[in-house]
N, C-alpha and C positions, 0 to 999 in steps of 0.2 A: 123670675127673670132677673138674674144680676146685670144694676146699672152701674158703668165705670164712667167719669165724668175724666176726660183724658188733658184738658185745657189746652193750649196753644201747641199742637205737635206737627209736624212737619208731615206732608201725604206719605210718602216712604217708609215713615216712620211706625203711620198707622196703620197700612195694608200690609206691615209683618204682622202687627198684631193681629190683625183679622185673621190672618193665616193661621197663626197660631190657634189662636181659638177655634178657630174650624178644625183644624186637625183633632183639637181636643173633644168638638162637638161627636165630630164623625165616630170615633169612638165612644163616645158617652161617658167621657172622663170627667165633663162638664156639662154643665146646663146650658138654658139659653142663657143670653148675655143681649144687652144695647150697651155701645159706647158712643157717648158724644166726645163733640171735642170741636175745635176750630181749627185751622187749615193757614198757615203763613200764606201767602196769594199763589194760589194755582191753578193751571186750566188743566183739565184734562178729556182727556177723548178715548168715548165708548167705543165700544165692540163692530158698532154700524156707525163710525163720525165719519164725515165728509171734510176733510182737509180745508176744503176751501173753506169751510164757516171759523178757519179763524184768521182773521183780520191785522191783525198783528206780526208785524215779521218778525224774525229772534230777535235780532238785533233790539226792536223795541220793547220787547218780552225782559231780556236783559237789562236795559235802561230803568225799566217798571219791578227790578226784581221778581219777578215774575215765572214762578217753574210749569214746565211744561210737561206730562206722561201721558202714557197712552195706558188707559185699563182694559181689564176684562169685563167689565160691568155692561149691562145693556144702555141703550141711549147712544144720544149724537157727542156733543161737547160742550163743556159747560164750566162754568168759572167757582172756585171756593177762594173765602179768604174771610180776615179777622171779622166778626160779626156775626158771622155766618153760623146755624149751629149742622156741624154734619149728624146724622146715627146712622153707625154702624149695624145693623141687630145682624145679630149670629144663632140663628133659629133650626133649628130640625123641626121641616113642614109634613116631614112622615109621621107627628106626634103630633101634627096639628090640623094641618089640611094638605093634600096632595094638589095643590090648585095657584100656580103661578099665578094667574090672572087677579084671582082674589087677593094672592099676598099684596102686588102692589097697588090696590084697591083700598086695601087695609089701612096699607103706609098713608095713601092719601086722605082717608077718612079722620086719622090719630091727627094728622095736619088741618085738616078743617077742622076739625073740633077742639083745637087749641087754638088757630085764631078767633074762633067763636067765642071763646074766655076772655078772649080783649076785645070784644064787639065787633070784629071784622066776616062779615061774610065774604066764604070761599070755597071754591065752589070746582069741579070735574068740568072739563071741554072733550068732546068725545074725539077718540085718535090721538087725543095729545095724553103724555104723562104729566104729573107734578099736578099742584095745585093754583087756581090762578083767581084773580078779583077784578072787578069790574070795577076801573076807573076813567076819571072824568078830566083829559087833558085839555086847558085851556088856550083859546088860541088869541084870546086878546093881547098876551106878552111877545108875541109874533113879530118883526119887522112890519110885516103886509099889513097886519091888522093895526098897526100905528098909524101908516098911511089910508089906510082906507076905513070906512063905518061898516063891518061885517053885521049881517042879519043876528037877529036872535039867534034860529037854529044855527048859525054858522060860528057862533062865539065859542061853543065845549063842544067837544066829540065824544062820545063813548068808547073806552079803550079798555079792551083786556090783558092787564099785565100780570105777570105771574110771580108767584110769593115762594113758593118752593119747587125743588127738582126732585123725579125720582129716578134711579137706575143702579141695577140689582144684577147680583149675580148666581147662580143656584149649581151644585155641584152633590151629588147624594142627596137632593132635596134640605141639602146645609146651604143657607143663606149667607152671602155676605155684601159690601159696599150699600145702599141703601139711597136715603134723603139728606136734601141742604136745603135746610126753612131761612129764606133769609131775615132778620133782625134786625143790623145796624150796620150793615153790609155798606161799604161803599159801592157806591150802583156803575161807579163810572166804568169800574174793571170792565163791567158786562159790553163797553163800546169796544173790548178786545175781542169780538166773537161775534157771532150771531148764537146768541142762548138756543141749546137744544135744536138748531138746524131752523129756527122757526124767525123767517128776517122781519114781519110785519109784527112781531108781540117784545116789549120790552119787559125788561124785570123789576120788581117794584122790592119793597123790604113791610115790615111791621112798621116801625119806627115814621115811613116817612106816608103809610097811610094813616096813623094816627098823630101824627106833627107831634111826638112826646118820647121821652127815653122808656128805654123798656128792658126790665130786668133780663139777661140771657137766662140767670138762673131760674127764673119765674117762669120761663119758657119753658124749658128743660123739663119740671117736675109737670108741669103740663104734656107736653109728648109724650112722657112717660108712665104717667096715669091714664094717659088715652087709649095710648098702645096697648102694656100692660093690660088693659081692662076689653079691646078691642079682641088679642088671642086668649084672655081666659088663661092670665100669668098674672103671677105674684110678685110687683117688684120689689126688690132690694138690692138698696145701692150696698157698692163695695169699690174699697177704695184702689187706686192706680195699683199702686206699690203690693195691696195683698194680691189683685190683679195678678202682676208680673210676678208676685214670689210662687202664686200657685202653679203657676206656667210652666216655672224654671221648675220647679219640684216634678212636675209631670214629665220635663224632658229629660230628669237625670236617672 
């Protein structure tokens, strides 16, 4: 499985690639492939989003530089931006498994077991995609609770917030759009949306459940040794530029 590490590219930018590469899968021109990369600030909305879950009007979208598209990927709506690591994988599941359900099972599990690398358990919520962590929001920084002596049990809540998205798209059984693990994401984007249709679960990052900076890269070769080793593929990374010279070679 060739990994392309894509750095700051604009969403447009990368779902030509995807295309591309899918076209090249489809044919068996190429192998698989994962691309990561990070996303300038974008919302975008699945195949099933609900218009209303985004909160934000252009105008303010605009202000927040902020782009807006609609994909083909399954899922509701949901926010990418600097921090964030997306992967692409561009997979043929007729050489691997014939089983949509497992693939994004898969995704989730290469994601739990990379934040398992940094001591974070995370964990499946059943009906929901992505991956999500159990925390513990406190209510002592509260207005109320300055005014008033809240109980023990009334002082933290238990709260389920979620650390990555999935939503996928399958065509010939060629995979493409995928996961966004969030890292050092700014959270606040996520108050432009209701994340993934879901108004009671807010979105958490790595970085701010372990109050410490955290390599993107170190991440990276984590997902990708997860995955890799989850389909029974051999990664190797390859660089943007041979990336895009093999492409062009294939389209001439």
């Amino acid at each position: 499985m060739l990994i392309t590490d894509l750095g700051l590219i604009s969403y447009t930018d990368a779902y030509a690639l995807q295309q591309r590469l899918v076209a090249a899968r489809k044919a068996n021109a190429m192998g698989d492939a994962l691309l990561f990369c990070e996303h300038p600030h974008v919302i975008t909305l699945g195949r099933n989003a609900n218009r209303s879950n985004l909160l934000a009007s252009e105008h303010v979208l605009r202000q927040k530089n902020v782009e807006l598209h609609s994909t083909n990927r399954g899922g509701d709506i949901t926010y990418h931006g600097p921090g964030q690591i997306v992967g692409y994988p561009i997979l043929n599941l007729a050489e691997i498994k014939r089983d949509v359900g497992w693939y994004v099972r898969t995704l989730e599990e290469a994601m739990i077991r990379a934040s398992a690398d940094f001591g974070v358990t995370a964990y499946r919520v059943p009906g929901k995609t992505g991956i999500w962590v159990q925390s513990t929001r406190g209510v002592s920084d509260s207005n109320t609770a300055a005014l008033h002596q809240p109980s023990r049990s009334a002082q933290t809540e238990p709260a389920e917030e979620k650390l990555a998205a999935v939503g996928v798209h399958l065509s010939r059984w060629v995979t493409s759009h995928g996961f966004a693990y969030n890292v050092c994401t700014d959270l606040r984007y996520f108050d432009l949306i209701v994340p993934c249709g879901i108004a009671d679960r807010k979105a958490t990052s790595l970085e701010k459940l372990l109050q410490r900076a955290i390599s993107l890269k170190e991440v990276k070769l984590c997902l990708s040794h997860h995955l890799a080793d989850l389909l029974g593929r051999d990664p190797r990374a390859l660089s943007r530029e041979t990336l895009e010279s093999t492409l062009n070679a294939l389209a001439s």
